[in-house]
C-alpha positions as CSV (number, residue, x, y, z in Angstrom):
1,X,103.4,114.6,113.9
2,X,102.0,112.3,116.5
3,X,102.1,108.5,116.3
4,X,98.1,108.4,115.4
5,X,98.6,110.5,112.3
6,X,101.2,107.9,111.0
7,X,98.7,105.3,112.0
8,X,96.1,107.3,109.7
9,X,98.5,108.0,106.7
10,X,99.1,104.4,107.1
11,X,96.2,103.0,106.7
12,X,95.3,105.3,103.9
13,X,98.2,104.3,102.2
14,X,98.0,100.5,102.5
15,X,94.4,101.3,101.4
16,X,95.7,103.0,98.2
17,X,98.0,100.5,97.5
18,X,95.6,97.4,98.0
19,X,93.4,99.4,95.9
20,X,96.2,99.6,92.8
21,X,96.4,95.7,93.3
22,X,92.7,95.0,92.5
23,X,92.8,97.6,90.0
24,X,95.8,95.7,87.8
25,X,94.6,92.3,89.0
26,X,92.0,92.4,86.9
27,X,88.8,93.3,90.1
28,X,88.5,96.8,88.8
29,X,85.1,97.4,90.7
30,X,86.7,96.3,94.0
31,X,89.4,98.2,93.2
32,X,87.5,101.5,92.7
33,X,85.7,100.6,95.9
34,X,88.6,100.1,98.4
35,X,89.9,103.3,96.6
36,X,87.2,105.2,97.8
37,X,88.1,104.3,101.3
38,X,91.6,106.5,101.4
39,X,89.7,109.9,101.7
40,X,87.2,108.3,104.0
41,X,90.2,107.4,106.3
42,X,91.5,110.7,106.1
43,X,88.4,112.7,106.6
44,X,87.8,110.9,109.6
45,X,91.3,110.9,111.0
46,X,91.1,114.7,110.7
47,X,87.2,114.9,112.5
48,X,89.1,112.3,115.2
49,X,92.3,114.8,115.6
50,X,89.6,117.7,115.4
51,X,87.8,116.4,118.6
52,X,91.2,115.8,120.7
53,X,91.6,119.1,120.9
């Protein structure tokens, strides 16, 4: 694994957990909206990796 698909995981991670935080805080709808964001990072860390090669 490269350094930019830790940087991807990353950030879909943090965006997971920031997610769970609104979520449990009590800001459920911004919760399910950041949460929506993790395969959206994902998807276009794989279309970015795609076009490196």
């Amino acid at each position: 694994m490269k350094n930019s698909d830790y940087l991807i995981l990353g950030a879909a991670f943090l965006s997971f957990l920031f997610s769970i935080y609104l979520w449990f805080s009590g800001q459920n709808d911004e919760g399910l909206y950041v949460g929506i964001w993790v395969p959206s990072i994902l998807a276009a860390g794989g279309y970015l990796k795609q076009i490196k090669k």
